[in-house]
N, C-alpha and C positions, 0 to 999 in steps of 0.2 A: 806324388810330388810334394814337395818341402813350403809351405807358408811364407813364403820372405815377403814382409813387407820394403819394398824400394821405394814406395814414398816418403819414408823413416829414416833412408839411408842419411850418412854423412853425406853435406853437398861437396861439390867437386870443388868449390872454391874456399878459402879460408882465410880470415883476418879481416874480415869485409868493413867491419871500420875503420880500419888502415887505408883505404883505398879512398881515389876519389869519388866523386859523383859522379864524372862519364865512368869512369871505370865499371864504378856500380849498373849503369846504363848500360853500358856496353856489354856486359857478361850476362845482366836479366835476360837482355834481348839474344844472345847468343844459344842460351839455353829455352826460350822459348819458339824458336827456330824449329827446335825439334819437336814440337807439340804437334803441326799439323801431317808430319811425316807419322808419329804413331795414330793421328785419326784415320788416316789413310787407308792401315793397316786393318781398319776395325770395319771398313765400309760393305764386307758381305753378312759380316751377323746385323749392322742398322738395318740393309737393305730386306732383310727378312725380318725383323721386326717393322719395319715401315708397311710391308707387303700386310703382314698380322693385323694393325693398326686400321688399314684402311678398311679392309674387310669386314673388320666388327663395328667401325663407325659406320658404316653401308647401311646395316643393321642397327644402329640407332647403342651403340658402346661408346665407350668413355674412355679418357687416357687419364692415366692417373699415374703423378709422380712423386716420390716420399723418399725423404732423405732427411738430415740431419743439418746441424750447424753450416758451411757452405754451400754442402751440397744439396742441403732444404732450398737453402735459399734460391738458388741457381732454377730448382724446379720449378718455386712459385714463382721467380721471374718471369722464368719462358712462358708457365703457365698464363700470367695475366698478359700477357703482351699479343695472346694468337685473339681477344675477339678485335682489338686496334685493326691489329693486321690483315685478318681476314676475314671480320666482320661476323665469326660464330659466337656466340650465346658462351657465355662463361662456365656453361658447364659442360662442356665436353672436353675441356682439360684442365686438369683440376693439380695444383700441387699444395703438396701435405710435405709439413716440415714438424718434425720433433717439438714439441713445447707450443705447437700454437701459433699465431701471428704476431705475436709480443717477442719470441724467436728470430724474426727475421732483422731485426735489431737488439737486443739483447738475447745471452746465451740463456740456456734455464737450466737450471741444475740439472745434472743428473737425467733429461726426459728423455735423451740417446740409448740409455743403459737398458728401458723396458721392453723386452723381447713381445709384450703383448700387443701394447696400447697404438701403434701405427695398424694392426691390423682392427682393432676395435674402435677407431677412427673409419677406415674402411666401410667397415658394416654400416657405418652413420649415413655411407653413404647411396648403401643397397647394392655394392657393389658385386658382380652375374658374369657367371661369361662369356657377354659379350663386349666385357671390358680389357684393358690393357692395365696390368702394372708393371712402373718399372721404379725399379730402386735406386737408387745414385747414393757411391758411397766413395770416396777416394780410395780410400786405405783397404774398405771391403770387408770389415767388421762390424760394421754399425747394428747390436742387437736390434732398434729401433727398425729398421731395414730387414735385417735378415728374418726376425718373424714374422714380416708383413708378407714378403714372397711366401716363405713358409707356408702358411696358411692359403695364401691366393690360389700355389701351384696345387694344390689338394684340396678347391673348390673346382680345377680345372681352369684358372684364370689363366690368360696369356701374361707371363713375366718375362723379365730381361731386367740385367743388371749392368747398370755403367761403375766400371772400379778400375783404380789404377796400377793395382796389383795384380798380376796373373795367377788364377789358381784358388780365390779368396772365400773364405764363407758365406759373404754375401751372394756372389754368381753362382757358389755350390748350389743355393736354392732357385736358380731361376735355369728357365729354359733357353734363353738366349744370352749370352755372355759378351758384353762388348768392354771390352778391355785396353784401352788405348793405356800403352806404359810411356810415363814419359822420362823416367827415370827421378834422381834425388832431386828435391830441390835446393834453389838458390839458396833458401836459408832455411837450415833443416828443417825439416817436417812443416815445413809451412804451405801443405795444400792449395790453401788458396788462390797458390802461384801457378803453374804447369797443371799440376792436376783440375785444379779449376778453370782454366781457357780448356784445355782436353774437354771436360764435360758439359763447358756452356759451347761447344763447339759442335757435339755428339747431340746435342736434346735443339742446337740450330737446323740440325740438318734431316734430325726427327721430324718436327713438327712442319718443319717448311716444306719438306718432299709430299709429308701424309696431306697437307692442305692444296696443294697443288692436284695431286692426285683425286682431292672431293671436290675437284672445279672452281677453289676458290681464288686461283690468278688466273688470267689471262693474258698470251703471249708471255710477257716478264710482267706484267704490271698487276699492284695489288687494289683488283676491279672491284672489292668487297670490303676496303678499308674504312673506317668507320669515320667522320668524317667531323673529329674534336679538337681541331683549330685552325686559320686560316693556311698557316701551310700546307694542310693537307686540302682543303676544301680548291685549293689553289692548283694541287698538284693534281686533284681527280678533274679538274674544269679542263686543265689540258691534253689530259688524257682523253677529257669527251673531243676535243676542238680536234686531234689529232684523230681521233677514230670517224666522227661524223662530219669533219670540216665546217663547224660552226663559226659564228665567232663566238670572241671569250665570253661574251656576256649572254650571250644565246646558251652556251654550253653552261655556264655557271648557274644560270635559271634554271636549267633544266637538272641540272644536278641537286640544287638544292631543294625542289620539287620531291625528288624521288628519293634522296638520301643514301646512295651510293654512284658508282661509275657504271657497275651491273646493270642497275636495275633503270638507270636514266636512257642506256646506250639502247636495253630491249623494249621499254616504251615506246621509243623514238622510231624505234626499227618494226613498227607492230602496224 
């Protein structure tokens, strides 16, 4: 099969500063309409990378995600947002972007281009396998990427690739291919758009399911969330009031005692 990059393609609209600003509105939003119809599409390779994932964090593995300019960023998003949310140690998912942490707001020349150096970032990090990588590339070129599976899949690491081209060099090196196409963008090649909701949408539904699955919600609620301002300190107090029928200040006591909604609810119930 033939390489076509469609995240490259011409977008389907033309003249776009001629137009108004609903207009402009209204065509973003029409085209991103179809973003969650191709994630859809992709939800038996997550579910088996999900499946992957959990297994080797059972085992004390790591999720590790690397990408480049957006799609760096998109990883080390997600990445620092799971111990907020559900209260794990920062190191069991880790995102590695091209260039560094000085990348996630400025570009850096050239650090996308090194077919080595995301794998020799890896090693920094003793990476075994009973880790996870996955790569996140829009377009599915990124040498930055595609040597890091490279190398992982021939330590025997578990890979998967998120890209928005079917067929791409990046997914050629990894074992699991999740490929949500979302077709051209709004304003050519401009990934950030379709192809980047697509892949902050793929790496939401990664991590949320894996963490669910290592018992860190309860019912719907995030019982392990770390508890760094009153909003939340606010939202775990009523989660205690609702589960033990305290009141608020009994609950909130007791929550700040213990320093989660987990670990106050099984005190209380001991």
């Amino acid at each position: 099969m033939t390489f076509i990059k469609i995240t490259e393609q011409s977008s389907l609209y033309d003249n776009l500063e001629k137009k108004s600003v609903f207009e402009v509105l209204t065509e973003i939003n029409r085209e991103d309409q179809k973003v969650a119809l191709a994630v859809q599409k992709t939800i038996p390779e997550i579910e088996k990378l999900v499946a992957g994932i959990v297994e080797r964090m059972k085992r004390g593995g790591r999720l590790f995600y690397i990408g480049a300019g957006t799609s760096g960023r998109l990883g080390v998003l997600d990445a620092s947002e799971v111990p907020p949310t559900f209260g794990m140690p920062d190191t069991y998912v880790i995102g590695l972007i091209a260039g560094g942490d000085i990348a996630l707001r400025n570009p850096v020349e050239a650090a996308e281009d090194n077919p080595d150096r995301g794998w020799e970032e890896l090693i920094a990090y003793k990476i075994n396998e009973n880790d996870t990588l996955v790569g996140i590339a829009a377009s599915g070129t990124t040498p930055y990427v595609t040597g890091a599976l490279r190398h992982a899949r021939e330590k025997g690491i578990l890979t998967a690739a998120i890209c928005c081209n079917p067929g791409s060099p990046v997914a050629a090196e990894a074992e699991i291919k999740i490929e949500p196409v979302v077709g051209p963008e709004y304003v050519t090649g401009s990934t950030r758009m379709k192809a980047g909701t697509a892949q902050k949408m793929v790496l939401n539904m990664i991590t949320t399911s894996t963490m669910i699955k290592l018992g860190r919600v309860k019912g719907n609620k995030m019982v392990n969330m770390q508890l760094t301002n009153q909003k939340l300190v606010d939202r775990g107090t009523r989660m205690i009031v609702d589960e033990l029928g305290l009141s608020y200040e009994q609950a909130k006591n007791l929550l700040l005692l213990h320093g989660s909604v987990k670990a106050a609810i099984d005190a209380y119930k001991l």
